[in-house]
C-alpha positions, 0 to 999 in steps of 0.5 A: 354839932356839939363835941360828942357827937363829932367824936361818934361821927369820926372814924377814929372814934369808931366803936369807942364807947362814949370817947367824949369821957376821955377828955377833959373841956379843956382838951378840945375846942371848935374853930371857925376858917373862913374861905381862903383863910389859912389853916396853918403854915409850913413850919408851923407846930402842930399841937393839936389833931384837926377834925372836918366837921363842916367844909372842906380845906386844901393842903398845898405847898407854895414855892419861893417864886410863888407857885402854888401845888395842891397836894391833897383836899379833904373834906367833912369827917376826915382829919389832919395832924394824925401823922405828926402827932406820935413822932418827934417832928412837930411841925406841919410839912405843908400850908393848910388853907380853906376851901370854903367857910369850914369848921374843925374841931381841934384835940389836943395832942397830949389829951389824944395820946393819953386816950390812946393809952386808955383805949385799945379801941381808939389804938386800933383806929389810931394805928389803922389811920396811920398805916392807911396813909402809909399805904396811900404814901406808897401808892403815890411814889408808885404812880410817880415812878411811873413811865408815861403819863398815860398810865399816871391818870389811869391810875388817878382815875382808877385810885378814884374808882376804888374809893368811891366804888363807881364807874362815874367817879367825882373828881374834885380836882381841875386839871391844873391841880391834877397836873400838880399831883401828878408831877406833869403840865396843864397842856399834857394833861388836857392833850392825854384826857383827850386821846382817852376820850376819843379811844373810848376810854373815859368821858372827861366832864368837869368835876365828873369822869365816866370810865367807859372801859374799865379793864383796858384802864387796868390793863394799863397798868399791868 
């Protein structure tokens, strides 16, 4: 995929016309992670926004005694870097690794500012990407204060449903790292699945779950 095309193909350059003259060659460049290869560090400055063009990475935070949290997995199209770039911390808050051999294009940080400038389009798309992730931010601190754990994964599945717009929603994550996003244990989160299961709420299957009755699991949450 060469670089005009990865521009049209991103939601951030959506309805810009021909976003590749915003730049200059020596604004952007292509990389290439292996599987398990580290992305960046925490602490690392962020220089420039990241692009998935192919392959998939992992946002995690790794804690003294070595523990590993995964936070967040992203995919083909989406991005990274976004929310640092305007703001006057310039390091990464969390460890980047990839999931498999994975290829990101890489802006600029000083080039993308200066398009923004020159685009209201790409202003608009820029803005919208920011305040989507406020959004998620916030939808996450409300799951977190949630009281039990039951209404946590209803709303881990429901947050599932809304995005991929199915009754049979993928899920990427196995429940080590649900239990890490969701502020729980492996056991609890494998013992509270399995009472779901058996009330005929959800069917559990790895990397899918079918949600057998939709408005008891909103219903949860009300």
């Amino acid at each position: 995929m060469d670089f005009q095309t990865a521009l049209i193909k991103n939601a951030l350059f959506k309805g810009v016309d021909s976003p590749e003259k915003l730049f200059n060659p020596s604004d952007w460049d292509f990389k290439l992670y292996d599987s398990g290869e580290s992305v960046a560090s925490t602490f690392d400055d962020c220089l420039n926004l990241s692009i998935i063009i192919s392959g998939s990475v992992e946002i995690q935070n790794i804690y003294p005694s070595g523990k590993i949290s995964s936070l967040k997995k992203l995919y083909s199209g989406d991005l990274f870097g976004e929310s640092i770039i305007p703001g006057r911390i310039h390091s990464y808050p969390s460890d980047i690794v990839a999931l498999e051999p994975t290829r990101l294009l890489l802006i600029r940080k000083s080039a993308l500012l200066e398009s923004i400038k020159r685009s209201d389009v790409l202003l608009d798309n820029y803005v919208g990407l920011l305040s989507k992730k406020l959004l998620m931010m916030n939808e996450k601190i409300k799951m977190l204060s949630l009281e039990t754990l039951r209404k946590k994964i209803s709303w881990f599945i429901l947050e599932m449903y809304y995005e991929q717009n199915s009754l049979s929603v993928a899920n990427p994550y196995n429940h080590d790292e649900m239990a890490n996003l969701l502020g729980s244990q492996r056991p609890s989160i494998s013992r509270e699945i399995s009472r779901m299961q058996k009330e005929g709420l959800i069917e559990y299957k790895r990397g899918t779950i079918n949600i057998k009755n939709l408005n008891k699991l909103k219903g949860l949450l009300r």
